[in-house]
C-alpha positions in Angstrom: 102.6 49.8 98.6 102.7 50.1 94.6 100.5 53.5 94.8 100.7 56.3 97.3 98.1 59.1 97.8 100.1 62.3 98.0 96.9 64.1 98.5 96.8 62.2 101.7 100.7 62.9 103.0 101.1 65.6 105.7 102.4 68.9 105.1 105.8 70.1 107.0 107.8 73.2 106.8 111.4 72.0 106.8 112.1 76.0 105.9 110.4 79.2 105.9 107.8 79.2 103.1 108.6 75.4 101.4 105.6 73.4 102.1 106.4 69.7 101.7 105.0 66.1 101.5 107.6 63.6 101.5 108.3 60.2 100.7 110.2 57.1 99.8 110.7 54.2 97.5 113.3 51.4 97.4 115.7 53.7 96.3 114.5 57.3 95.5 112.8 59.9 97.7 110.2 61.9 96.5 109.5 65.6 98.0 105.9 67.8 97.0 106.9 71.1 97.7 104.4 74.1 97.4 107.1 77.3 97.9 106.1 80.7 98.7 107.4 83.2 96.5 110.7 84.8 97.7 111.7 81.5 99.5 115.3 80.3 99.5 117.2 77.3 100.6 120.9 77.7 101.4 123.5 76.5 99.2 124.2 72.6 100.2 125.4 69.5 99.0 124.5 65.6 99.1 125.9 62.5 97.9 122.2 62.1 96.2 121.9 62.9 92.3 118.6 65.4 92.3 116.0 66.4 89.8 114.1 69.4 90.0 111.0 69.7 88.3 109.1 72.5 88.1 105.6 72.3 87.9 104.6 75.7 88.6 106.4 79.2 88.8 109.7 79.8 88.5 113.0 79.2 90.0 116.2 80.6 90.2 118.7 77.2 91.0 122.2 77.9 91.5 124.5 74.3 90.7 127.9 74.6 91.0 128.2 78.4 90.8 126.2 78.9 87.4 122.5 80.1 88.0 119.5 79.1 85.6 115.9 80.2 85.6 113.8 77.5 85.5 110.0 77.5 84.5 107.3 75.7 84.6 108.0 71.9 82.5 111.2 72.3 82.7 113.3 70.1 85.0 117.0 71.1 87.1 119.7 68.2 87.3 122.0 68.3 90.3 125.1 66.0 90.4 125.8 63.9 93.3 128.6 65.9 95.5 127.6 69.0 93.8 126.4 72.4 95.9 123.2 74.3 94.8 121.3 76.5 96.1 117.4 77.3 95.1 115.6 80.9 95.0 111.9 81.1 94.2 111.3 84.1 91.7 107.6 83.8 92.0 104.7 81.2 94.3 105.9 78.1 92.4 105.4 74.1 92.7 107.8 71.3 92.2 108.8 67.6 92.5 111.8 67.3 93.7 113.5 63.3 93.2 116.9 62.0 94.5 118.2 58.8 93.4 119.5 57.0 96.3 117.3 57.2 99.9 117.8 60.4 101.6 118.7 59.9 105.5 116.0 62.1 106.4 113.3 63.1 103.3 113.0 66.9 103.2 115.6 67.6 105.3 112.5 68.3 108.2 114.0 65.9 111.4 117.6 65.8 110.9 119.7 68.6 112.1 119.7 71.2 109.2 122.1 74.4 109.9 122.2 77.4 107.5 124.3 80.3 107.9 123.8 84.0 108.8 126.3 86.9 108.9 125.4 90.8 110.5 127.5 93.5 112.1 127.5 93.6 115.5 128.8 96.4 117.8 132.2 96.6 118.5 133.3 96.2 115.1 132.5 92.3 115.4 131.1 90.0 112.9 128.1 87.7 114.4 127.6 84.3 112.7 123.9 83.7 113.3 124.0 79.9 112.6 120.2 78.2 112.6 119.2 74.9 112.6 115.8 74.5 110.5 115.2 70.8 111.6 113.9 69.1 114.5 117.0 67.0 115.8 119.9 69.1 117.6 122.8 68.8 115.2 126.7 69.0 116.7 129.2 71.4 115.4 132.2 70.1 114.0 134.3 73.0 112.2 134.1 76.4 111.3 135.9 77.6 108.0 136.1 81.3 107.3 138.0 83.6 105.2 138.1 87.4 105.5 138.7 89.4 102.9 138.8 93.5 101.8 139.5 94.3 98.3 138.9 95.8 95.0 136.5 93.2 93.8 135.5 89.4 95.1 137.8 86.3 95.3 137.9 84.3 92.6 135.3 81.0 93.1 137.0 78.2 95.8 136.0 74.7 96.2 135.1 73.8 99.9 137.0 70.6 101.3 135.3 68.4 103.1 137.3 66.9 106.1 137.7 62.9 106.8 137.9 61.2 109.5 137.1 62.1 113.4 136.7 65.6 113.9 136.2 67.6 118.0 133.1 68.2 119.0 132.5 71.9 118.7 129.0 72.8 120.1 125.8 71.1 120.1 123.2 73.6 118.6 119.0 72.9 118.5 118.2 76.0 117.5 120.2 79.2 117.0 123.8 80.1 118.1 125.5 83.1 118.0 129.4 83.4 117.5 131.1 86.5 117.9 134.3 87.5 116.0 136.5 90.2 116.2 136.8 91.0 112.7 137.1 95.0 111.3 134.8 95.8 108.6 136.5 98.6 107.1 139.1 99.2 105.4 138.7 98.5 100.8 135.4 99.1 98.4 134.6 95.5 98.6 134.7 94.1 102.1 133.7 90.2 102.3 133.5 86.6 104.3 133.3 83.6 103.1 133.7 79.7 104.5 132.0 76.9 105.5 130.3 74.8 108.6 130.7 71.4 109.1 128.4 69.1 111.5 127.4 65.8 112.0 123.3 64.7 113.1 121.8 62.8 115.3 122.7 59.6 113.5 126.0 61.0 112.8 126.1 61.5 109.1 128.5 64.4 108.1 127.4 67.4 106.5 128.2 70.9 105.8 126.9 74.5 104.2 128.7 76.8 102.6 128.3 80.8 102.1 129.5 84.1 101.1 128.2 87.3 101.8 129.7 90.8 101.0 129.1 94.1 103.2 126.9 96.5 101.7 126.9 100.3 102.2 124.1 100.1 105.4 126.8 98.4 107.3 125.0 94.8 106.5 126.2 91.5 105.3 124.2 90.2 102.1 124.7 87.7 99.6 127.4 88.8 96.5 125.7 89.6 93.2 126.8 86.5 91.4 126.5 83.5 93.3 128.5 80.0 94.2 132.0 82.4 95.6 132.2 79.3 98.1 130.6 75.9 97.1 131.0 72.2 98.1 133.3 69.2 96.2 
């Protein structure tokens, strides 16, 4: 069909607070977003080239580390292979195009897992890992690197494994995973890694994150951004 109504296309909410209508050509996907103010999606990669453009508002978009505020009629390139992560400063709209068809447009059925770390009793680390679609989504590696210093790690590129990897665990909605990790010890205590998993179709993915403890005895994101991001 040469024209589509996107008026007429129903709404999801593949995340908290980003309001979408989705859909497809031959080759590109197209996604409406309306995005509450203060939304966030997790730092990710895809083998798609993407385009942000910002209709509305304004967006903080992370690409490869490097963070750009990005108004309204201005427009965001992503690279294929190249991880980014998006912030909304303020109630913003956008049109968001990937070259290439997306397995799954918005992200809203296929297994989508983002990461979350807190302090649990015990002196344990909990990785509160969610999965924001509708399909369960398997498990296939956990990367994670523990650190307590003066100041952060310097940036490291996240290597994506080949080939057959063990099943892990099959999550469809949140999982908990408990590690016995002491949280003090140097001014600047932090974790970093990456999770790797496959959906239902078996396409591999993966997320990537950093977070540093703060003073209240909680894990939040470092002050400058992309301390762990895809290849």
């Amino acid at each position: 069909m040469p024209i589509v109504d996107t008026n007429a296309l129903p709404t999801r909410e593949p995340k908290p607070g980003w309001h979408g209508r989705f859909f497809g050509s031959q080759s590109m996907t197209f996604a409406y977003y309306a995005i509450d103010g203060g939304a966030s999606l997790h730092e990710h990669s895809h083998a798609n080239e993407e385009v942000w453009n910002v209709l509305s508002g304004e967006l903080e978009i992370t690409i490869a580390g490097d963070s750009f505020r990005v108004g309204a009629g201005a427009a965001a390139v992503v690279p294929p292979h190249t991880a980014h992560s998006v912030r909304a400063l303020a109630p913003s709209t956008v049109i968001v195009v990937d070259e290439g068809l997306r397995g799954e447009v918005g992200g809203g059925n296929r297994a989508a897992l983002s990461v979350e770390l807190h302090v649990a009793g015990g002196g344990t680390i909990a990785l509160e890992i969610r999965n924001h679609g509708r399909e369960p989504g398997v498990l296939r590696r956990i990367d994670l690197e523990l650190g307590r210093s003066a100041t952060l790690p310097a940036p490291a590129r996240t290597e994506i494994p080949a080939g057959e990897l063990p099943e892990r665990e099959p999550i469809a909605g949140l999982a908990m995973l408990h590690r016995a990790y002491p949280t003090e010890g140097k001014p600047v205590a932090w974790l970093r890694g990456a999770i790797f998993y496959e959906d239902a179709r078996g396409e591999r993915h993966h997320t990537t994150f950093c977070r540093v403890l703060a003073a209240e005895r909680r894990y939040v994101p470092p002050a400058l951004p992309g301390y762990n991001y895809g290849s």
